[in-house]
C-alpha positions as CSV (number, residue, x, y, z in Angstrom):
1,X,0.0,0.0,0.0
2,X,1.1,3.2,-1.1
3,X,0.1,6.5,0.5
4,X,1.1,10.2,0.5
5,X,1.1,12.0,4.0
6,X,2.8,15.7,4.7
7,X,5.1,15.5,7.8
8,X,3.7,17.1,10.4
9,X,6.7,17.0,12.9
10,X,8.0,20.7,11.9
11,X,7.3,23.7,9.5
12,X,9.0,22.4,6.9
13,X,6.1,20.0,6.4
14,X,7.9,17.0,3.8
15,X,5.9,15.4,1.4
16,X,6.3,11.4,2.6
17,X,6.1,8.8,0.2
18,X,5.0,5.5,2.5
19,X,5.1,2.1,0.8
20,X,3.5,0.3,3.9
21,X,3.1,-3.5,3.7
22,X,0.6,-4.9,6.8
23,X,1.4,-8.4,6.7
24,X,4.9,-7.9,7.3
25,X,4.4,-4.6,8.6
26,X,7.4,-2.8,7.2
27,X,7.4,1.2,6.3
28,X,9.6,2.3,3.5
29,X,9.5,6.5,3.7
30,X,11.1,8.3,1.1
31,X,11.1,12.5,1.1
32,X,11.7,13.2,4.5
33,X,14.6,15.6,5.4
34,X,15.0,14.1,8.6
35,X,14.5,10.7,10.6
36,X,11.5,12.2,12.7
37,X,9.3,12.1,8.9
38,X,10.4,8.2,8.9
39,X,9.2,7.5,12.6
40,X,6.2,10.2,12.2
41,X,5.2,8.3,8.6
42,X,5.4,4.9,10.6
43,X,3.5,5.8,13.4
44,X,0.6,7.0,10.9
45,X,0.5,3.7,9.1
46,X,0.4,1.6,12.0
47,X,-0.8,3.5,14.8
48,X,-2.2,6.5,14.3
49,X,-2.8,8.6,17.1
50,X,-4.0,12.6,18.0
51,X,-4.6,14.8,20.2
52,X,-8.2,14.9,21.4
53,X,-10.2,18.4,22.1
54,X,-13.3,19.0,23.6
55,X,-15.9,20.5,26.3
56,X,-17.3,19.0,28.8
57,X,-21.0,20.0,30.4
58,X,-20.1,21.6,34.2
59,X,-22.9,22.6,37.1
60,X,-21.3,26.2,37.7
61,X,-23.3,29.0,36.0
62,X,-20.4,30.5,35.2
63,X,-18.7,28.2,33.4
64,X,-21.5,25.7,31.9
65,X,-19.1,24.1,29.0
66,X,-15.1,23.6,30.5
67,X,-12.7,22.7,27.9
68,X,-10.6,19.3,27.9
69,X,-8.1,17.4,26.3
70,X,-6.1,14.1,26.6
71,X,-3.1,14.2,28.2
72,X,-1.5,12.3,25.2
73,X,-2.0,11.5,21.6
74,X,-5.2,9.2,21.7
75,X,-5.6,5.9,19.1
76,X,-7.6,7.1,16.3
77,X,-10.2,4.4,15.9
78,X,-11.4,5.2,19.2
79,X,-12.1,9.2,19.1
80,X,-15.5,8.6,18.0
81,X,-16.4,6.6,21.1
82,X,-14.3,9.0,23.2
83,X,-16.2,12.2,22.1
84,X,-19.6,10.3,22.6
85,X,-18.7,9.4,25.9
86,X,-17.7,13.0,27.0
87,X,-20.4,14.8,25.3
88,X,-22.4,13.0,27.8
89,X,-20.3,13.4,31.0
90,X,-21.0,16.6,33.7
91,X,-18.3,17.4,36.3
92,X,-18.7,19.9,39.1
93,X,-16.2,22.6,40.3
94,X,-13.9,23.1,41.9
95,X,-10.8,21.5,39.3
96,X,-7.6,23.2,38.5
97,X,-5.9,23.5,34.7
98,X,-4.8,20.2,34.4
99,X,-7.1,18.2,37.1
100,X,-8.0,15.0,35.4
101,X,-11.8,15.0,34.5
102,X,-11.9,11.1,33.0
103,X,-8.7,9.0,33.9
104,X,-7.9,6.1,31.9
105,X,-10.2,6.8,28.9
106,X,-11.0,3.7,27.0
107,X,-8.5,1.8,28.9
108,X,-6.1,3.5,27.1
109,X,-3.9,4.9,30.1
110,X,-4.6,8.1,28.7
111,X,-6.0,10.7,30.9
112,X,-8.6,13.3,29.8
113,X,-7.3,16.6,31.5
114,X,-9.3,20.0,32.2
115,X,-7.5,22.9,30.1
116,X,-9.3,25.5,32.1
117,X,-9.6,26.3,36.0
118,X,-13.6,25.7,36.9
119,X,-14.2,28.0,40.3
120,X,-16.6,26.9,42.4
């Protein structure tokens, strides 16, 4: 399998050439200046992860929708299931920038972290 992807590791955004096999899982990466484009390129075709971003419903007046985030780059497939899940989840003050508002999201490991303060 053959697929184009732009390196998104710096400005200089490379244009990667992957030749990806899955049976054998081997990534050949040509067009990268650099060898985070070959590790970024792999990671893509194998694993691809991102960072998630979203708002969660609070019971404070004054701040009824408090922005989150995972903690680390989240798989993928699962994004759908985790913005479903938090679209449905209320938390209640007080929580610092950073508190954790889901830990261990979709048995993942991965934390779901408040970007805001919520007063309460």
């Amino acid at each position: 399998m053959i697929k184009n992807l732009i390196c998104i590791n710096c400005p200089r955004g490379c244009h990667l050439t992957v030749d990806y096999s899955p049976e054998t899982g081997a990534c050949t990466v040509t067009g990268n200046h650099c060898p985070r484009g070959v590790s970024y390129a792999t990671q893509e075709m194998t694993d691809p992860r991102r960072t998630v971003t979203a708002v969660v419903r609070t019971t404070s007046a004054a701040l009824p929708l408090l922005p989150v985030r995972t903690a680390k780059e989240f798989p993928k497939p699962l994004i759908p299931k985790l913005l479903n899940y938090l679209y449905t989840l209320t938390v209640q003050p007080p929580l610092a920038m950073g508190d954790v508002v889901l830990p261990n999201a979709m048995d993942t490991g991965i934390d779901v972290i408040a970007t805001e303060p919520l007063e309460g």
